[in-house]
mmCIF file as gemmi writes it, N, C-alpha and C atoms, coordinates in Angstrom:
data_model
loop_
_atom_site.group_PDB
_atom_site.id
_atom_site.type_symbol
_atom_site.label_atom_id
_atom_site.label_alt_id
_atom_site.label_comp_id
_atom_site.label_asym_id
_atom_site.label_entity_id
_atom_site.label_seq_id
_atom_site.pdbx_PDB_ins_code
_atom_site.Cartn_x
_atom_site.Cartn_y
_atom_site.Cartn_z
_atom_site.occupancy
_atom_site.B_iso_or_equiv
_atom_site.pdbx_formal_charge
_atom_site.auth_seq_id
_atom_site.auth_asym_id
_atom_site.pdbx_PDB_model_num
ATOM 1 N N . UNK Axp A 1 ? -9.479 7.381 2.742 1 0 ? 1 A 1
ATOM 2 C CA . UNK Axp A 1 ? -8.34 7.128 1.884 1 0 ? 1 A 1
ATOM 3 C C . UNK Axp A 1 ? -8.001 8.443 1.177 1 0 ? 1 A 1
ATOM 4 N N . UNK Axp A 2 ? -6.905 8.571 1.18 1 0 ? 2 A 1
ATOM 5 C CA . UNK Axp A 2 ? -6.208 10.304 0.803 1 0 ? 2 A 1
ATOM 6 C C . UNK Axp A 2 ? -6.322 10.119 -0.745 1 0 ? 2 A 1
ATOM 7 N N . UNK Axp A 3 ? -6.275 11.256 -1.118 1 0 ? 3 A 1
ATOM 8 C CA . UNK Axp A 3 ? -5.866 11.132 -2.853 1 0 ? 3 A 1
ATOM 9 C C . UNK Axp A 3 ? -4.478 10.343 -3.225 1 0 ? 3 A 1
ATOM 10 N N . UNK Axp A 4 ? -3.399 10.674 -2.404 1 0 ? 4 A 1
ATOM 11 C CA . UNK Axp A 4 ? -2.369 10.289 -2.754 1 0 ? 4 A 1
ATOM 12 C C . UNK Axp A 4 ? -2.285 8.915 -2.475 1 0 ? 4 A 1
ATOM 13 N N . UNK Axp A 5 ? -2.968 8.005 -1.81 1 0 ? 5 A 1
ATOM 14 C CA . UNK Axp A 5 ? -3.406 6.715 -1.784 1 0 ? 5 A 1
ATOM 15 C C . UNK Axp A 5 ? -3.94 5.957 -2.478 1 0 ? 5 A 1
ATOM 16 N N . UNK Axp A 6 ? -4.574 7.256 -3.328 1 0 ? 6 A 1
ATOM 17 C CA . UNK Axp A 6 ? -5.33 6.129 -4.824 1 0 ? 6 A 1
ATOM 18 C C . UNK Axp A 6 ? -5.339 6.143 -5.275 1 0 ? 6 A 1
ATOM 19 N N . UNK Axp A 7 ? -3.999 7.392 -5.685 1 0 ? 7 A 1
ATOM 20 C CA . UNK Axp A 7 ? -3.089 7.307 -6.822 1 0 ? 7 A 1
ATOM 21 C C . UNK Axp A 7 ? -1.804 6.567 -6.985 1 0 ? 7 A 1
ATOM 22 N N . UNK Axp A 8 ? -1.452 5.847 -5.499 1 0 ? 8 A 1
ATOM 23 C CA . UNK Axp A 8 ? -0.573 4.929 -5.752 1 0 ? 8 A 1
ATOM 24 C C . UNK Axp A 8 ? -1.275 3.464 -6.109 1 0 ? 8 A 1
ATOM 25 N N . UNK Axp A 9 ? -2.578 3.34 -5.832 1 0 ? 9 A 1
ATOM 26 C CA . UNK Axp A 9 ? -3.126 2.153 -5.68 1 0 ? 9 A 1
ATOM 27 C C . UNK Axp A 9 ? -3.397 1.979 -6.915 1 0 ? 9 A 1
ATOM 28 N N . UNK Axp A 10 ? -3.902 2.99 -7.647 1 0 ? 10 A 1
ATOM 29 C CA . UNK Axp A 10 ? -3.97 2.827 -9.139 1 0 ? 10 A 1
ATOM 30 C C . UNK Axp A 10 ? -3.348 2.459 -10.216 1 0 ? 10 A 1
ATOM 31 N N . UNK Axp A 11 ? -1.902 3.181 -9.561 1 0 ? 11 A 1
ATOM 32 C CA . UNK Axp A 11 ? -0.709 3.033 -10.372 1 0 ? 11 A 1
ATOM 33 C C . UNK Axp A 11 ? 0.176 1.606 -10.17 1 0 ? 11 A 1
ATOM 34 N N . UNK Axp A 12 ? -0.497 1.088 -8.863 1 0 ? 12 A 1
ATOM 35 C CA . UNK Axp A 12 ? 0.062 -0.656 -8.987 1 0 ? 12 A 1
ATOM 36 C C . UNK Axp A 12 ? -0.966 -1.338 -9.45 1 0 ? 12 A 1
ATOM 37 N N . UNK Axp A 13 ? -2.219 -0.962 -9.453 1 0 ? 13 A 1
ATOM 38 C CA . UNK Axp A 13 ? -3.53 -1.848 -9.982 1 0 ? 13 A 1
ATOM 39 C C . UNK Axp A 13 ? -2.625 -1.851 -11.983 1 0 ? 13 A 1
ATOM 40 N N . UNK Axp A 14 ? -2.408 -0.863 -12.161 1 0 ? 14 A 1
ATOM 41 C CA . UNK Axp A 14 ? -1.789 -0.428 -13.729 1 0 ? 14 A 1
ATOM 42 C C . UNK Axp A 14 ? -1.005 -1.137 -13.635 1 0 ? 14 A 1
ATOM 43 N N . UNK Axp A 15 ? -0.14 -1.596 -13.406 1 0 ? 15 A 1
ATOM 44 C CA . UNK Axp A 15 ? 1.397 -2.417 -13.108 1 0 ? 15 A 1
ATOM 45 C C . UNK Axp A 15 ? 1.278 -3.402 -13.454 1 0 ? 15 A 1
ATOM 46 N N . UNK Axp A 16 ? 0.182 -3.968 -12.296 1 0 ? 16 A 1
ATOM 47 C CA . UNK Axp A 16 ? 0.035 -5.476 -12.388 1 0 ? 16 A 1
ATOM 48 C C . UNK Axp A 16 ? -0.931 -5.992 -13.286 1 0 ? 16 A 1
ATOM 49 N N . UNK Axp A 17 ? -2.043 -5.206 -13.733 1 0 ? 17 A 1
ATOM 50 C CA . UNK Axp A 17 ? -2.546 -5.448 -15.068 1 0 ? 17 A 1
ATOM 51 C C . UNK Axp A 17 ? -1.424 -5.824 -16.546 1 0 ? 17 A 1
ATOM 52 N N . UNK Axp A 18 ? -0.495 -4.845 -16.154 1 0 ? 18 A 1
ATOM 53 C CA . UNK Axp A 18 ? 0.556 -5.018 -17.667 1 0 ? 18 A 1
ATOM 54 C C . UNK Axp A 18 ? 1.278 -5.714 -17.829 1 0 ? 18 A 1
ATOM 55 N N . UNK Axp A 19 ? 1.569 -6.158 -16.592 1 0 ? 19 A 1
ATOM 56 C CA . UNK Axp A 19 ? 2.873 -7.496 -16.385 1 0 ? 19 A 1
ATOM 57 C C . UNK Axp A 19 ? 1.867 -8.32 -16.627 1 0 ? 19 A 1
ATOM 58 N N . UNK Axp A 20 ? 0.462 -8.95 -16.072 1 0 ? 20 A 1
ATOM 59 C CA . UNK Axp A 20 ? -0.072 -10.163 -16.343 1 0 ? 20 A 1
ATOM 60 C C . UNK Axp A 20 ? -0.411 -10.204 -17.993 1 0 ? 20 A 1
ATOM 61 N N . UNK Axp A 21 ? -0.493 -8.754 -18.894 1 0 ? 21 A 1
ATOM 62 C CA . UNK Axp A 21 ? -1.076 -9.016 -20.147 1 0 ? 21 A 1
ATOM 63 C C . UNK Axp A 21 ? 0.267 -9.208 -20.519 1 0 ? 21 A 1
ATOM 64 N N . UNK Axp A 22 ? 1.627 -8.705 -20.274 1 0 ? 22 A 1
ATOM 65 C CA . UNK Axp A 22 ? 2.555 -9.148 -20.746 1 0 ? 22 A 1
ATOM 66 C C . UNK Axp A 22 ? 3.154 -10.284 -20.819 1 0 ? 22 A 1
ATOM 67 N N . UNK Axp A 23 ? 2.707 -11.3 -19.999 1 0 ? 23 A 1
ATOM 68 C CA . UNK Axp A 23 ? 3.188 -12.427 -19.536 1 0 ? 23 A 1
ATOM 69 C C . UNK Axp A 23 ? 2.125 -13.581 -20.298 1 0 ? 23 A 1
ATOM 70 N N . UNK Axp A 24 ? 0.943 -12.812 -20.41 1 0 ? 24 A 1
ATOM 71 C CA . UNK Axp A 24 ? -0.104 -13.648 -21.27 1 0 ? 24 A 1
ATOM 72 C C . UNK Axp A 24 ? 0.601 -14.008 -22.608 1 0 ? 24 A 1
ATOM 73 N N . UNK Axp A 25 ? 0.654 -12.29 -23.375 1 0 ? 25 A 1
ATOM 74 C CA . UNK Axp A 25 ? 0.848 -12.366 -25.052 1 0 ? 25 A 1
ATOM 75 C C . UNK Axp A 25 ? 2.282 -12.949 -25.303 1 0 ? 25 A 1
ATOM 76 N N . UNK Axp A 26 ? 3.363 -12.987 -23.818 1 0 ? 26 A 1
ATOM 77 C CA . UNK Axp A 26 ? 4.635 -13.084 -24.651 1 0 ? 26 A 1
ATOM 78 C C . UNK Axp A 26 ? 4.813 -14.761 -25.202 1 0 ? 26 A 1
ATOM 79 N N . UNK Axp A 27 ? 5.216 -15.149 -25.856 1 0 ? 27 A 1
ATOM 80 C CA . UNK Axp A 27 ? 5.528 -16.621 -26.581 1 0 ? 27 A 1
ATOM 81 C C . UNK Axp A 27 ? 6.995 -17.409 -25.881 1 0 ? 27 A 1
ATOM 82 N N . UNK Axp A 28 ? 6.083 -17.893 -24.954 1 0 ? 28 A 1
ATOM 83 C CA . UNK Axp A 28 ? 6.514 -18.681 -23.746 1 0 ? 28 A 1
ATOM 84 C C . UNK Axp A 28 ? 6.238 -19.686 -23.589 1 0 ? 28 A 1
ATOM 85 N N . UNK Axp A 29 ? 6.958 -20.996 -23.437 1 0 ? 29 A 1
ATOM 86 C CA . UNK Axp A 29 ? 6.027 -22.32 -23.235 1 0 ? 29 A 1
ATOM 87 C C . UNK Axp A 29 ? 5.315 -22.265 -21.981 1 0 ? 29 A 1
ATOM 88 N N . UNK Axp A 30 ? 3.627 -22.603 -22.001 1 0 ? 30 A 1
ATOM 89 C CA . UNK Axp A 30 ? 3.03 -22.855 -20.86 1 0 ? 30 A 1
ATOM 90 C C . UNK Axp A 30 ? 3.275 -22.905 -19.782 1 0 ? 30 A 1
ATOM 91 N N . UNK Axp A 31 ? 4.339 -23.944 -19.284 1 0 ? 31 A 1
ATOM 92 C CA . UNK Axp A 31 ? 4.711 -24.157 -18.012 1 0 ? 31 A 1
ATOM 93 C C . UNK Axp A 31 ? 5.614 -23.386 -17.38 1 0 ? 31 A 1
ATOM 94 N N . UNK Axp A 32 ? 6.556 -22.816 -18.606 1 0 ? 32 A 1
ATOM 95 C CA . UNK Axp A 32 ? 7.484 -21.648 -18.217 1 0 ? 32 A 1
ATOM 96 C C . UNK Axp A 32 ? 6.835 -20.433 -17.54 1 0 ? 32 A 1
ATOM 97 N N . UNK Axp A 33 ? 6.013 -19.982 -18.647 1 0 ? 33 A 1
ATOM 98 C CA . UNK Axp A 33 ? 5.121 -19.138 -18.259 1 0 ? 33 A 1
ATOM 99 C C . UNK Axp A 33 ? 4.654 -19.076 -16.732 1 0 ? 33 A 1
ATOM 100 N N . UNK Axp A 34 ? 3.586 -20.447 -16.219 1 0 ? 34 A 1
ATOM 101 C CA . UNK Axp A 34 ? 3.064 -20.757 -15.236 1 0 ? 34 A 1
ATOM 102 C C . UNK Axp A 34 ? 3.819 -20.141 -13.709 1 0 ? 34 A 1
ATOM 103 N N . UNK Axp A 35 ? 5.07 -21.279 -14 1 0 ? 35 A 1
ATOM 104 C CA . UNK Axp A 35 ? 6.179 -20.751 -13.185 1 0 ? 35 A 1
ATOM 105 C C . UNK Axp A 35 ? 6.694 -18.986 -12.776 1 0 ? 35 A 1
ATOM 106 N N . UNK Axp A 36 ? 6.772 -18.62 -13.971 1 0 ? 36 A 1
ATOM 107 C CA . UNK Axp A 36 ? 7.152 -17.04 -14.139 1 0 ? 36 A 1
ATOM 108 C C . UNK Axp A 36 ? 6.069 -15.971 -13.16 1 0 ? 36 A 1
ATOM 109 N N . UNK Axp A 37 ? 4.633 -17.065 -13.496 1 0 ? 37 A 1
ATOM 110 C CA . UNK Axp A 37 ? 3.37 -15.777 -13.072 1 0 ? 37 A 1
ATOM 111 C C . UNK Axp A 37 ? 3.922 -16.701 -11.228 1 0 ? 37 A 1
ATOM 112 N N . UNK Axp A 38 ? 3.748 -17.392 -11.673 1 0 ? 38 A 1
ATOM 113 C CA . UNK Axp A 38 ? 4.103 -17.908 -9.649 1 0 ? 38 A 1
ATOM 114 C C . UNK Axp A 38 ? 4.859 -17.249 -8.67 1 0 ? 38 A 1
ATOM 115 N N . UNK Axp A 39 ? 6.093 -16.877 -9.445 1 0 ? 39 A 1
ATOM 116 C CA . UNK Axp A 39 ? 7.041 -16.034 -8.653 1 0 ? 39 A 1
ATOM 117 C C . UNK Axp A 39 ? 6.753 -14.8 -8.518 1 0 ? 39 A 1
ATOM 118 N N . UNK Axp A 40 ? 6.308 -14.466 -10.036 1 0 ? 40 A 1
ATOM 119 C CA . UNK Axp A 40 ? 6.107 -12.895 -10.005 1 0 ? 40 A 1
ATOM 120 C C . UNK Axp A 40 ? 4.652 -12.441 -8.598 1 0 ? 40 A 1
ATOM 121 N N . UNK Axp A 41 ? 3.828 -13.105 -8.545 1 0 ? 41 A 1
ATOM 122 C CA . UNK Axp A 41 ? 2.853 -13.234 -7.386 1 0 ? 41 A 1
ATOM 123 C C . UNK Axp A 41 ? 3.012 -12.939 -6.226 1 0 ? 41 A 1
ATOM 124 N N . UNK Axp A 42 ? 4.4 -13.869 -6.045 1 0 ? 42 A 1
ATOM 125 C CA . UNK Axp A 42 ? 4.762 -14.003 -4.795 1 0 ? 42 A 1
ATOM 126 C C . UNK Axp A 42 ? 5.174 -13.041 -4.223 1 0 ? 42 A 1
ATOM 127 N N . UNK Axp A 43 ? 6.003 -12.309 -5.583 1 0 ? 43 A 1
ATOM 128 C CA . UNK Axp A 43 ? 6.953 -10.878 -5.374 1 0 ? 43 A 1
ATOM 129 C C . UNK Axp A 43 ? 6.261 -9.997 -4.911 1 0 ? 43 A 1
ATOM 130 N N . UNK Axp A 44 ? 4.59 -10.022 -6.284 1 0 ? 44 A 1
ATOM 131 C CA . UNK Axp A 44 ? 3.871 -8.799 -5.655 1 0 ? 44 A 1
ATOM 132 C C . UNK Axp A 44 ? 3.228 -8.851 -4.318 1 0 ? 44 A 1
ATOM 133 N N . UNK Axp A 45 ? 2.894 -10.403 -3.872 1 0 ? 45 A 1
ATOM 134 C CA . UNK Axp A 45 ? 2.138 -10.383 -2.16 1 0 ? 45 A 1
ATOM 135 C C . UNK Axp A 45 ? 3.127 -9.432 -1.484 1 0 ? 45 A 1
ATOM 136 N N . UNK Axp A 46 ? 3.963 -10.251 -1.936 1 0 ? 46 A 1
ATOM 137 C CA . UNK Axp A 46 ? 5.088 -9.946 -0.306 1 0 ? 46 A 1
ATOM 138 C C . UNK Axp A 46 ? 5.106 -8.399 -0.158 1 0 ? 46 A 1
ATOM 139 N N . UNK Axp A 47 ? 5.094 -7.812 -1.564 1 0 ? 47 A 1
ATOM 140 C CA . UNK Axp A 47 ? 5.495 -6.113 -1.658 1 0 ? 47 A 1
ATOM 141 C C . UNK Axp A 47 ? 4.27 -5.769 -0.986 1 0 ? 47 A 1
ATOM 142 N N . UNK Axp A 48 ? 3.402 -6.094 -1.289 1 0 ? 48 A 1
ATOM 143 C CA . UNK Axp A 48 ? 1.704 -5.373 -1.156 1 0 ? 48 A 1
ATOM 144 C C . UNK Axp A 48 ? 1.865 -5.713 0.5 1 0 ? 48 A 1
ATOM 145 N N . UNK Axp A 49 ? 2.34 -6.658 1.121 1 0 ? 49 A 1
ATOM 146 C CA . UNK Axp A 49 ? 2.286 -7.137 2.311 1 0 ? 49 A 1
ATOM 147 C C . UNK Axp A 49 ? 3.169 -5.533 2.99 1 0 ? 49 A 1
ATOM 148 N N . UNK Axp A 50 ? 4.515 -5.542 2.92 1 0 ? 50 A 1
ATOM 149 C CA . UNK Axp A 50 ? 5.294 -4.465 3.041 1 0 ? 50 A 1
ATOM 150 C C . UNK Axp A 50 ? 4.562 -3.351 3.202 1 0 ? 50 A 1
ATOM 151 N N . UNK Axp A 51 ? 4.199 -3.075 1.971 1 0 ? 51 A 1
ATOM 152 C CA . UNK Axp A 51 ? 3.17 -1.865 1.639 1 0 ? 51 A 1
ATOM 153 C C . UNK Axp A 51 ? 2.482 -1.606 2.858 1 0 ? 51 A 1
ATOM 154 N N . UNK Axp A 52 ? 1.541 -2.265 2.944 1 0 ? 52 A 1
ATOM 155 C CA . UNK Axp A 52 ? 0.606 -2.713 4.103 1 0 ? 52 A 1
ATOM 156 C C . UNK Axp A 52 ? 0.84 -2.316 5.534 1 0 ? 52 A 1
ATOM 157 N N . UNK Axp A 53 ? 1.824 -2.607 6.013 1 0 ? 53 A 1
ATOM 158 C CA . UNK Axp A 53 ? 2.558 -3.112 7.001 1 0 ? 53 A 1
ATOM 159 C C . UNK Axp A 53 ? 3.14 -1.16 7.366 1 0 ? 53 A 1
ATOM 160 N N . UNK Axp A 54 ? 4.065 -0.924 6.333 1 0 ? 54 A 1
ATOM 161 C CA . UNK Axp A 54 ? 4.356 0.45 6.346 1 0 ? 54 A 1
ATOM 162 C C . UNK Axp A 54 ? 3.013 1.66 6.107 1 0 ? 54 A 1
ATOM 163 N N . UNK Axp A 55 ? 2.217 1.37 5.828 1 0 ? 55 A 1
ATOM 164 C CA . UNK Axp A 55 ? 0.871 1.734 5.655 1 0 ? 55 A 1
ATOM 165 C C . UNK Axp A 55 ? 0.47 1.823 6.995 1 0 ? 55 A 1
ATOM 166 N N . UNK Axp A 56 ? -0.022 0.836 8.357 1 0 ? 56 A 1
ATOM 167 C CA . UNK Axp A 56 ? -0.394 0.567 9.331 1 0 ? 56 A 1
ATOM 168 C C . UNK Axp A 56 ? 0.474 1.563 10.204 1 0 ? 56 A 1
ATOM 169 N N . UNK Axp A 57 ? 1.811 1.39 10.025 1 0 ? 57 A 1
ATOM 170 C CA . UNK Axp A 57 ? 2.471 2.024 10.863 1 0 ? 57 A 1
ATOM 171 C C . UNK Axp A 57 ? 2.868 3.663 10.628 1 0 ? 57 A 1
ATOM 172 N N . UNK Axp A 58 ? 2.332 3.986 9.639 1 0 ? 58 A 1
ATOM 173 C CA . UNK Axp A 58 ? 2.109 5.364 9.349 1 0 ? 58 A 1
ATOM 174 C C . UNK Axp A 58 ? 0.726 6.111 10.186 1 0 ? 58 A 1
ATOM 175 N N . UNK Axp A 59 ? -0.132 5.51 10.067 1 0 ? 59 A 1
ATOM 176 C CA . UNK Axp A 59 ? -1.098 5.506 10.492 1 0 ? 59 A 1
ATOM 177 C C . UNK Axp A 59 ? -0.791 5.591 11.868 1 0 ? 59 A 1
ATOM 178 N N . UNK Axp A 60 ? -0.52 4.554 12.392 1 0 ? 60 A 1
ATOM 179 C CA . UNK Axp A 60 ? 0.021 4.711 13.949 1 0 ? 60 A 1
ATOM 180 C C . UNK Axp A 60 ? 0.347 6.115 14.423 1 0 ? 60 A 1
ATOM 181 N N . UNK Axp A 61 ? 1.369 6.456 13.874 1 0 ? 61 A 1
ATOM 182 C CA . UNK Axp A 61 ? 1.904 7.694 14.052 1 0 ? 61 A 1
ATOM 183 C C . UNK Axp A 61 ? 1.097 8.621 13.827 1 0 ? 61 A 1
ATOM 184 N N . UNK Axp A 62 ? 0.818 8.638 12.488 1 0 ? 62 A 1
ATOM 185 C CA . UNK Axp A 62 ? -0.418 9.991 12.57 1 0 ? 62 A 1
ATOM 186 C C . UNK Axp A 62 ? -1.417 10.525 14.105 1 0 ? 62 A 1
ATOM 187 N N . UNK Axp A 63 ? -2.371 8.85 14.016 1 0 ? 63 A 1
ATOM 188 C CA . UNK Axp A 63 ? -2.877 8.729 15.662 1 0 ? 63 A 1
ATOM 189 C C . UNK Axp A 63 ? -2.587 9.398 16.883 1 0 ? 63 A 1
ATOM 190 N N . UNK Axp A 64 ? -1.627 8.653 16.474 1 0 ? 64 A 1
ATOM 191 C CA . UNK Axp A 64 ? -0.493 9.645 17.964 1 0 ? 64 A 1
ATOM 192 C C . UNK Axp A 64 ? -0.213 10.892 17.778 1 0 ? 64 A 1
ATOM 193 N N . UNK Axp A 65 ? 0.265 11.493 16.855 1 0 ? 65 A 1
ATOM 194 C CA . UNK Axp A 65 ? 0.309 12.801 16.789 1 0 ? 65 A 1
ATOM 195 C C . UNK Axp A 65 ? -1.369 13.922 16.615 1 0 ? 65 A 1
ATOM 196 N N . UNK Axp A 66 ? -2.372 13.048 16.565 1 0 ? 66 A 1
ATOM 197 C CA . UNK Axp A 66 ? -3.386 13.948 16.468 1 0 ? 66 A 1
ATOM 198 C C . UNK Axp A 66 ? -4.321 13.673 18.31 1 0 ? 66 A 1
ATOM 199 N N . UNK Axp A 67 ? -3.589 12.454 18.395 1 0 ? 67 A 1
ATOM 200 C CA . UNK Axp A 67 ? -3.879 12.5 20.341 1 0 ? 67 A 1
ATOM 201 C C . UNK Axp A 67 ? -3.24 13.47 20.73 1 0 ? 67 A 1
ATOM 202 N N . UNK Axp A 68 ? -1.796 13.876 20.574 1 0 ? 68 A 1
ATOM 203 C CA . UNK Axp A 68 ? -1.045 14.196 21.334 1 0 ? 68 A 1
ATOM 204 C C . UNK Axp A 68 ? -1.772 15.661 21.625 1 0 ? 68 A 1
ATOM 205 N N . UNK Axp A 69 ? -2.071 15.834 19.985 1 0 ? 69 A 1
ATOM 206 C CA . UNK Axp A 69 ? -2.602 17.32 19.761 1 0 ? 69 A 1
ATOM 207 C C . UNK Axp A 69 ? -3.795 17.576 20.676 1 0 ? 69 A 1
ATOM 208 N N . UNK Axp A 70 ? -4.629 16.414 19.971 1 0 ? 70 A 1
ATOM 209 C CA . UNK Axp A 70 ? -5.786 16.947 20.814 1 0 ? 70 A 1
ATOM 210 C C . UNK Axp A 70 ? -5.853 17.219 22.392 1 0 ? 70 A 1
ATOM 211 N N . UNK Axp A 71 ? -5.352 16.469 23.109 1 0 ? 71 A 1
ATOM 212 C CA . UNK Axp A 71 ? -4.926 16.599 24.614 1 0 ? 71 A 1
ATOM 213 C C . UNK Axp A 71 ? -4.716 17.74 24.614 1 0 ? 71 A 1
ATOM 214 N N . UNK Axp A 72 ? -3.548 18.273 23.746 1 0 ? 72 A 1
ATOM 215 C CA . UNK Axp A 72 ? -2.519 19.442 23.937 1 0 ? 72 A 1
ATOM 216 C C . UNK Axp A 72 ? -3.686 21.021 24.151 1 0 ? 72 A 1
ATOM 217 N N . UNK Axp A 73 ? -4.424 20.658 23.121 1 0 ? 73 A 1
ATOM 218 C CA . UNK Axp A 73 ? -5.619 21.668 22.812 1 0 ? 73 A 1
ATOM 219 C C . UNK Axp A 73 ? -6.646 21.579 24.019 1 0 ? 73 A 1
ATOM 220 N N . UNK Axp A 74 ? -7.078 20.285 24.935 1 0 ? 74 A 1
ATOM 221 C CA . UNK Axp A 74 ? -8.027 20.377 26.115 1 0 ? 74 A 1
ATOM 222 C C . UNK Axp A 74 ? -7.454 21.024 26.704 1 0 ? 74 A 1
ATOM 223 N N . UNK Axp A 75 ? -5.997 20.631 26.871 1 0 ? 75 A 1
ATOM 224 C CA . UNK Axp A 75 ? -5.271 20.924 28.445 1 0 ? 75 A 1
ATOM 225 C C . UNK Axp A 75 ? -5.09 22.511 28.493 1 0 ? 75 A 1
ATOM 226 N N . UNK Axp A 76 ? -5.364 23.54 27.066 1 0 ? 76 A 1
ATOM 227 C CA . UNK Axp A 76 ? -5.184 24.745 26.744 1 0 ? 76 A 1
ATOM 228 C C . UNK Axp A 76 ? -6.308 25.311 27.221 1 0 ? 76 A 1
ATOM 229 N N . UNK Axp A 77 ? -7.612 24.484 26.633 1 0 ? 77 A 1
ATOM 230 C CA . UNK Axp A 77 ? -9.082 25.467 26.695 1 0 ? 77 A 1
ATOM 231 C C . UNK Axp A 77 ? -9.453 25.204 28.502 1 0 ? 77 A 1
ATOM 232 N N . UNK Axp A 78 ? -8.448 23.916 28.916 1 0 ? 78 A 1
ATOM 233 C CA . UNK Axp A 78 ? -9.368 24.081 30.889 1 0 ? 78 A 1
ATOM 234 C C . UNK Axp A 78 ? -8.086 24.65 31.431 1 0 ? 78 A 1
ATOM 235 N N . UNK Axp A 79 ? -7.316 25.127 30.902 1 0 ? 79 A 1
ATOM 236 C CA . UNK Axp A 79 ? -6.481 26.469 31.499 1 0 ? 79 A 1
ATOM 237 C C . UNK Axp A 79 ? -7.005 27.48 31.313 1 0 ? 79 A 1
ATOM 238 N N . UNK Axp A 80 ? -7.694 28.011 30.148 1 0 ? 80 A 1
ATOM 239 C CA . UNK Axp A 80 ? -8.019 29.058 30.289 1 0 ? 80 A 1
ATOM 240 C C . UNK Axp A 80 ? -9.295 29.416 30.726 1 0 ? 80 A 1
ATOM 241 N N . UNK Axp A 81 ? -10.054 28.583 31.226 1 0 ? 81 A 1
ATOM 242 C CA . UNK Axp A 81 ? -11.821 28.34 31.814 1 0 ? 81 A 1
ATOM 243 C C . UNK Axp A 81 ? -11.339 28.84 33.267 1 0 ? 81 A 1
């Protein structure tokens, strides 16, 4: 995991800590509340899902570009053998 990976991960771990203490302290009836954290949940799966998803397929690519390389680099050193 890169640095820049766990500094975004941190910075939504921070997020979603503040929205749930915000949603705790604010003076909301119960059920309103309930409802509010339900959706908001849903919002964050789905994003984290996204996340995820664009995450995987970054990765992909990287893969491929460090196959491509590496090939690129055999096919150099048994040319020149």
């Amino acid at each position: 995991m890169t640095n820049k990976t766990k500094v975004v991960l941190g910075i939504l771990g921070a997020v979603a800590a503040g929205i749930a203490i915000g949603m705790i302290v604010a003076p909301e009836k119960g059920s309103d509340m309930r409802k509010r954290i339900k959706r908001k949940t849903g919002t964050w799966i789905d994003g984290l899902g996204n996340l995820a998803t664009k995450g995987g397929e970054a990765a992909k690519e990287n893969i491929s570009r460090v196959t491509d390389a590496a090939k690129e680099r055999i096919s150099r050193v048994k040319e020149s053998m």
